[in-house]
C-alpha positions, 0 to 999 in steps of 0.5 A, a space after each residue: 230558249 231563254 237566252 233567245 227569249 232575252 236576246 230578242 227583248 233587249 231590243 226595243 220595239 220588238 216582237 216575237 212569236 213563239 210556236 209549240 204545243 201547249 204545256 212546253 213552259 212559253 208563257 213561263 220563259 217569256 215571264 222570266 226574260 220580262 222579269 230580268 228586264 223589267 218589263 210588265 206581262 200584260 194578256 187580255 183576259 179571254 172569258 165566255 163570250 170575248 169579243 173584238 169590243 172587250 180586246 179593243 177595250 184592253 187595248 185601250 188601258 194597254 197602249 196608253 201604259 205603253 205609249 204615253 206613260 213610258 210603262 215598258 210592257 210586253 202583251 203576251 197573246 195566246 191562240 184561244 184569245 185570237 179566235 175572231 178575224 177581227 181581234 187578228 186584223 187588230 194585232 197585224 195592224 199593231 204589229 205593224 204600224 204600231 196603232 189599232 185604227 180607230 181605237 181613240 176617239 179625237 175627244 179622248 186622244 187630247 187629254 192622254 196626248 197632252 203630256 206627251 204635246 208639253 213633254 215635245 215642247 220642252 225639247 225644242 224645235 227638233 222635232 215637227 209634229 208629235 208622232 216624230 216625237 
């Protein structure tokens, strides 16, 4: 399982969904391959009363790490922290088009964008916009 675990970690942005009853060692294989690779295990804390507005919250300390500053980190997301619709709407939208619609205002994208408009500019002209950056 490890070597499964590792295999499919190695690949850059990738995702994977392991399934099984609990107490089976997932969350424990899933932080040694990240370990090996050197990556950071990241999970919302779900407390009495999680919301959609506390994992939108995370959310936006998650992605930043990842997307901006080049943090290489894997969210690990467990059944009781996925019991609202709207938290699983937020990870298929994740999932698959790699942003939560609405998470960023336009006033606090430009202060964490920024970095990354300087870091595109030095590069040249290759590239058009930000996003193919």
């Amino acid at each position: 399982m490890i070597l499964r675990i590792e295999r499919i970690l190695s690949r850059p942005g990738s995702n994977l969904l392991l399934v099984g009853p609990s107490g089976v060692g997932r969350r424990s294989l899933l932080s040694l391959a990240c370990y090996m690779h050197g990556i950071e295990v990241v999970s919302p804390a779900a407390v009495r009363g999680y919301s959609l507005k506390s994992f939108r919250a995370e959310m936006k300390s998650f992605i930043p790490r990842a997307g901006v500053q080049g943090t290489p980190l894997c969210l690990l997301l467990e059944d009781h922290q996925l019991r609202d619709d709207s938290i699983i709407e937020c990870v298929n939208s994740l999932l698959a088009a790699g942003d939560i619609p609405g998470l960023f205002e336009l006033q606090e994208l430009e202060p964490l964008l920024a970095p990354l408009k300087e870091e595109m500019g030095q590069c040249g002209f290759r590239y058009r916009t930000l996003f193919d950056f």
